[in-house]
MIGUTOR-966060 format. One record per residue (C-alpha): residue number from 1; residue in one letter; x negated, y negated, z. Coordinates in Angstrom, 1 decimal, m for minus. Last residue first. Example, Ala and Ser with C-alpha at 12.3 -4.5 7.8 and 13.67 -1.06 7.14 Angstrom:
% residues 2
2, S, m13.7, 1.1, 7.1 $
1, A, m12.3, 4.5, 7.8 $
//
This chain:
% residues 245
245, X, m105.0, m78.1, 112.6 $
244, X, m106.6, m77.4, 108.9 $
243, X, m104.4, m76.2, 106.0 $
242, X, m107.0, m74.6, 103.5 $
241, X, m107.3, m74.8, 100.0 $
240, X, m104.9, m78.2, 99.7 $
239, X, m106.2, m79.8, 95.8 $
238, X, m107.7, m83.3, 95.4 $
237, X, m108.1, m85.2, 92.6 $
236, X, m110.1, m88.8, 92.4 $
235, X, m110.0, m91.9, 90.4 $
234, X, m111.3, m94.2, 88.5 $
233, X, m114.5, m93.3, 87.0 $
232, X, m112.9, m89.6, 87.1 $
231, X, m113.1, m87.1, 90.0 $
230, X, m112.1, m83.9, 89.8 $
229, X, m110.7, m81.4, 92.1 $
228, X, m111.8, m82.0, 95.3 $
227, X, m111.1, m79.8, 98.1 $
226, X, m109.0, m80.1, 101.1 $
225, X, m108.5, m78.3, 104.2 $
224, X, m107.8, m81.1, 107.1 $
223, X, m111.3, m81.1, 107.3 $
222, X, m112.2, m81.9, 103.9 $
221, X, m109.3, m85.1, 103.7 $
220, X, m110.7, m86.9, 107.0 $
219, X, m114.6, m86.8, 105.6 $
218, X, m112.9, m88.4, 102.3 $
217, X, m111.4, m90.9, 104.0 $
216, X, m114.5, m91.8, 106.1 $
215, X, m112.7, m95.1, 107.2 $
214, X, m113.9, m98.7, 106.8 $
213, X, m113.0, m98.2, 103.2 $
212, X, m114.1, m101.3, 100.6 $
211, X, m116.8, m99.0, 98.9 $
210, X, m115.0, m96.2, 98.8 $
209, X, m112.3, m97.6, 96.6 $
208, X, m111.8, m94.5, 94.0 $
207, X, m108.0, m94.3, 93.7 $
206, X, m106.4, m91.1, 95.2 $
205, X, m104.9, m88.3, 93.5 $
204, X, m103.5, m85.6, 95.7 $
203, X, m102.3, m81.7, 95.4 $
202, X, m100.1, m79.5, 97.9 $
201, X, m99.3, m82.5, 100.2 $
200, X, m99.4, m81.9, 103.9 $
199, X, m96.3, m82.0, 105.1 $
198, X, m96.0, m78.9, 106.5 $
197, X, m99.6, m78.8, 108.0 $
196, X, m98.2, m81.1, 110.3 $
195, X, m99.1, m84.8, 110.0 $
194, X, m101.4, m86.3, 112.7 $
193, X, m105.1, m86.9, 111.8 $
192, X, m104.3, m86.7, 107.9 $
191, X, m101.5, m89.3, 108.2 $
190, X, m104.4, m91.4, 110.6 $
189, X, m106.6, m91.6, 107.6 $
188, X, m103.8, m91.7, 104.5 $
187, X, m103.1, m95.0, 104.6 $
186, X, m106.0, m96.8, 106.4 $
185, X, m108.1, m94.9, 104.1 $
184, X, m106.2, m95.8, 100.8 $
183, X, m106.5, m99.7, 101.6 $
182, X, m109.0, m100.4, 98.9 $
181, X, m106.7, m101.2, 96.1 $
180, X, m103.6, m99.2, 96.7 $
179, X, m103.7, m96.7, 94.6 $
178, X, m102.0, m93.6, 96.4 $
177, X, m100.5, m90.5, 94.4 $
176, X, m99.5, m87.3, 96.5 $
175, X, m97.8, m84.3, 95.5 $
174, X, m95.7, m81.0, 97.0 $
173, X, m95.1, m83.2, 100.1 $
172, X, m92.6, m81.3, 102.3 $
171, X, m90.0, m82.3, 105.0 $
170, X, m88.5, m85.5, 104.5 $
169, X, m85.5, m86.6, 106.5 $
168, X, m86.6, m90.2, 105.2 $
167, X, m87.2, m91.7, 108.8 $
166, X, m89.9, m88.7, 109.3 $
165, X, m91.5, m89.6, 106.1 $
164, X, m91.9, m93.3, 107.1 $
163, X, m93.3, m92.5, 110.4 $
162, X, m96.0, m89.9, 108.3 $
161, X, m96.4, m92.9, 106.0 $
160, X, m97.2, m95.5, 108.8 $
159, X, m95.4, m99.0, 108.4 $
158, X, m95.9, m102.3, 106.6 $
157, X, m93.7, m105.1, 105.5 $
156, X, m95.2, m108.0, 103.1 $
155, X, m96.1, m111.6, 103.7 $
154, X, m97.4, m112.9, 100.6 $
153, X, m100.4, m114.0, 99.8 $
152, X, m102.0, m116.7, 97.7 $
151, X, m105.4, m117.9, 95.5 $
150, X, m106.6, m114.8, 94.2 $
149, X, m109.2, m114.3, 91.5 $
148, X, m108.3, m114.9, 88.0 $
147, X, m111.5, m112.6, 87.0 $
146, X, m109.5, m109.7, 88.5 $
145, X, m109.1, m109.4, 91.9 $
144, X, m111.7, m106.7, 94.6 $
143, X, m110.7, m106.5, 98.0 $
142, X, m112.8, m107.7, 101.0 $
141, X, m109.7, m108.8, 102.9 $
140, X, m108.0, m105.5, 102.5 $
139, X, m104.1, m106.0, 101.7 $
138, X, m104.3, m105.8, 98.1 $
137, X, m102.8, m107.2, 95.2 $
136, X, m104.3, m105.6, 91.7 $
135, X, m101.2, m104.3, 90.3 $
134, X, m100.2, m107.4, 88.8 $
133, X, m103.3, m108.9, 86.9 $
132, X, m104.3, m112.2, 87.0 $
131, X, m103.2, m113.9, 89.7 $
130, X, m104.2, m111.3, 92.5 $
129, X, m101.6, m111.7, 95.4 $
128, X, m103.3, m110.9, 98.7 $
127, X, m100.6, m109.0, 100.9 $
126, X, m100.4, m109.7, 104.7 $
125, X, m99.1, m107.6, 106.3 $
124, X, m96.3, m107.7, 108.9 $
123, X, m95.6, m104.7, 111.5 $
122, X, m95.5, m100.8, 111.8 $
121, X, m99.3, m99.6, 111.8 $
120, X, m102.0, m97.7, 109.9 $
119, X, m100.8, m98.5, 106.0 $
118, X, m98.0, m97.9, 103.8 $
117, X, m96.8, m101.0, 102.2 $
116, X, m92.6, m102.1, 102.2 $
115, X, m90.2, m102.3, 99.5 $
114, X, m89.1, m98.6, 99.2 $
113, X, m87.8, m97.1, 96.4 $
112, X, m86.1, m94.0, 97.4 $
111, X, m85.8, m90.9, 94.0 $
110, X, m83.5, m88.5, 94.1 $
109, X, m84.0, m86.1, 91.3 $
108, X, m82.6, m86.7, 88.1 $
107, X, m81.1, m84.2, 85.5 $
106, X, m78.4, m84.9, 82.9 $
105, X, m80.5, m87.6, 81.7 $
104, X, m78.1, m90.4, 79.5 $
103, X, m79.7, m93.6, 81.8 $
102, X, m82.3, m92.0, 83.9 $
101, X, m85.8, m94.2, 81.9 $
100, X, m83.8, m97.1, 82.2 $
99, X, m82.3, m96.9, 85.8 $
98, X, m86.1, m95.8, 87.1 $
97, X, m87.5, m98.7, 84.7 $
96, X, m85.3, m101.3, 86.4 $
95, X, m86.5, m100.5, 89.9 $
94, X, m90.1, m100.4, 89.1 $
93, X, m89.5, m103.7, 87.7 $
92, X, m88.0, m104.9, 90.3 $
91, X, m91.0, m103.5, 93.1 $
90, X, m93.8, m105.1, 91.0 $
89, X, m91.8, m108.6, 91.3 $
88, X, m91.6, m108.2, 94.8 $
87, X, m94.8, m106.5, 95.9 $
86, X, m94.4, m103.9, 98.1 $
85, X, m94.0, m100.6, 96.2 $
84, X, m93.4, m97.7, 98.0 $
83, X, m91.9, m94.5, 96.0 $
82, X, m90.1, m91.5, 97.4 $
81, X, m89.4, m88.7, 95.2 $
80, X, m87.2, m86.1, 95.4 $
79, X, m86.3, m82.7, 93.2 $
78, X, m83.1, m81.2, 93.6 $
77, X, m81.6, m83.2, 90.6 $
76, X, m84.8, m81.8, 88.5 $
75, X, m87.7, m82.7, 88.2 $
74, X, m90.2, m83.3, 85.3 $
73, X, m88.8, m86.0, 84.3 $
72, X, m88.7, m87.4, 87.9 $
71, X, m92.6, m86.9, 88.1 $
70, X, m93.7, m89.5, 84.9 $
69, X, m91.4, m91.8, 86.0 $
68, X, m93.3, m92.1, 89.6 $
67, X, m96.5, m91.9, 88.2 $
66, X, m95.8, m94.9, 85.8 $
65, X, m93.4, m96.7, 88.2 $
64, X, m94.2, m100.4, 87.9 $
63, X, m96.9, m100.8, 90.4 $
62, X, m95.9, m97.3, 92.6 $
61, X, m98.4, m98.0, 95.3 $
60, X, m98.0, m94.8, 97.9 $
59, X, m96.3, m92.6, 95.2 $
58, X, m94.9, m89.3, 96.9 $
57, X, m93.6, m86.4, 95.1 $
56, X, m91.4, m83.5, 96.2 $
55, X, m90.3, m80.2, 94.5 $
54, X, m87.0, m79.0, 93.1 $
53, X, m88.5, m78.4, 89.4 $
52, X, m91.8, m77.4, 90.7 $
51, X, m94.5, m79.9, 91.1 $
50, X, m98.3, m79.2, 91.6 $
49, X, m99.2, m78.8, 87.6 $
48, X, m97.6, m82.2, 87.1 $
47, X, m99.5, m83.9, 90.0 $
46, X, m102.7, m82.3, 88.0 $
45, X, m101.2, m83.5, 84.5 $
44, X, m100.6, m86.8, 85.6 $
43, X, m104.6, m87.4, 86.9 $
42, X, m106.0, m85.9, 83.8 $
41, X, m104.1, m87.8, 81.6 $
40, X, m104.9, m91.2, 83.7 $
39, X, m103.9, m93.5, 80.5 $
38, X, m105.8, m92.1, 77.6 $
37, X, m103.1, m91.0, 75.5 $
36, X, m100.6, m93.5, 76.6 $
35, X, m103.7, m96.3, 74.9 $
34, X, m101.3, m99.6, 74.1 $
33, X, m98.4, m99.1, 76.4 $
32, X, m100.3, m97.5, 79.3 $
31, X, m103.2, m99.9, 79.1 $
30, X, m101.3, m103.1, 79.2 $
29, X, m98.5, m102.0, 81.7 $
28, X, m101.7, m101.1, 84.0 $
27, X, m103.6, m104.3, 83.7 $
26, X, m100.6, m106.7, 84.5 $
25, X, m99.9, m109.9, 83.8 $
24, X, m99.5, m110.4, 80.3 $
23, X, m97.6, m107.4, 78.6 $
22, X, m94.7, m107.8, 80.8 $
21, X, m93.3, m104.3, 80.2 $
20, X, m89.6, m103.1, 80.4 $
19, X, m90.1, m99.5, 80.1 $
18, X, m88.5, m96.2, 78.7 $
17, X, m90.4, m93.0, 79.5 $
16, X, m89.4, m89.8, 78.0 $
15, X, m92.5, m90.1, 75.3 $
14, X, m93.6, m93.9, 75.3 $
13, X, m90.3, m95.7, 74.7 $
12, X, m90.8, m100.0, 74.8 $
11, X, m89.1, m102.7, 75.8 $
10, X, m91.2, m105.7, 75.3 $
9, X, m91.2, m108.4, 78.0 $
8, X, m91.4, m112.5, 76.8 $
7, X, m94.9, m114.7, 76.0 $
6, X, m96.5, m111.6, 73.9 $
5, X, m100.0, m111.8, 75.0 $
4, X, m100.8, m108.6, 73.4 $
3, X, m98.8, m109.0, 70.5 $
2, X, m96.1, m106.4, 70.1 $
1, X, m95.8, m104.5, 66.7 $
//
């Protein structure tokens, strides 16, 4: 049994999953390890439901790979999955957990881990690091940190996604996931205004931040043809009804 504030990483199985988890710092490796059964279920088995063996999956805010690992076992090596993770020790251990959780599969899709954050122009951001929990940096000014607060930054690439997509050679988005702590409207806002209806993704899951958007996300989502799915206390579902222009 691993102590919650275990002072060095646990390797752990959790169905076809195999992690390195830092059991201290970080609010998602915490809850996935110790409750799997109540981490996001409805939310993974939605992107699930949207992904055929060869199909595509996009993770805007990977963290350590949860989503991401959770697709690529259910693809196969035709399958592709593109990942952004800026944060420099999120982004390793997202990297180490893809090699661990492939090692001995005979089936893998393609999977590009990108180092960079996905927001409404191609430059430097500025990522707020919050000191007490990982997955909780955020490049909104307003953003809400753990009780730890956040006392530095980190300067971070950033670039559009439908730029980023085009750079990639890809071509569809079966499914979406984007958590990144209150900047999910820059994000996706001008990549719904733009993107062909080609690469508009089949089903999306979106963390709930509308109180720190400055842009009607939601507003931009129904007229581009979708229609909520679900919404939990922590995030929402999205399916595509109706491709808009």
């Amino acid at each position: 049994m691993y102590l919650w504030h275990a002072p060095a990483p646990a390797d752990v199985t959790v169905g076809e999953l195999k992690l390195r988890c830092w059991l201290t710092d970080n609010t998602c490796e915490r809850k996935f390890v110790f409750t799997p059964w109540r981490f996001d279920v409805r939310e993974l088995a939605a992107i699930a439901e949207a992904l055929p063996a060869d199909g595509v999956f996009v993770d805007i805010g990977a963290n350590v790979g949860i989503y991401t690992l959770h697709a690529a076992t259910r693809l196969d090596s035709r399958g592709r999955i593109v990942a952004f993770e800026p944060m420099p020790a999120a982004y390793q251990r997202l990297v180490f957990n893809i090699e661990s959780t492939r090692a001995q599969r005979a089936a893998w899709p393609r999977i590009d881990v990108l180092p960079e954050a996905v927001s409404d122009r191609e430059g430097i951001c500025e990522l707020a690091i919050d000191a007490g929990n990982l997955g909780g940096n955020s490049i909104v000014d307003s953003a809400r940190f753990s009780c730890a607060g956040s006392a530095q930054s980190v300067s971070i690439p950033c670039r559009p996604l439908l730029g980023a997509l085009h750079a990639l050679g890809v071509t569809r988005v079966d499914a979406l996931k984007i958590d990144i702590e209150g900047a999910e409207d820059r994000a996706l806002v001008p990549f719904l205004a733009s993107a062909p209806a080609s690469l508009l993704p089949r089903r999306l899951v979106l963390e709930n931040s509308d109180s720190l958007w400055r842009l009607d996300l939601r507003g931009a989502l129904a007229g581009r043809g979708y229609v909520e799915m679900f919404r939990t206390r922590l995030n929402s579902a999205y399916e595509l009804r109706v491709s808009g222009p």
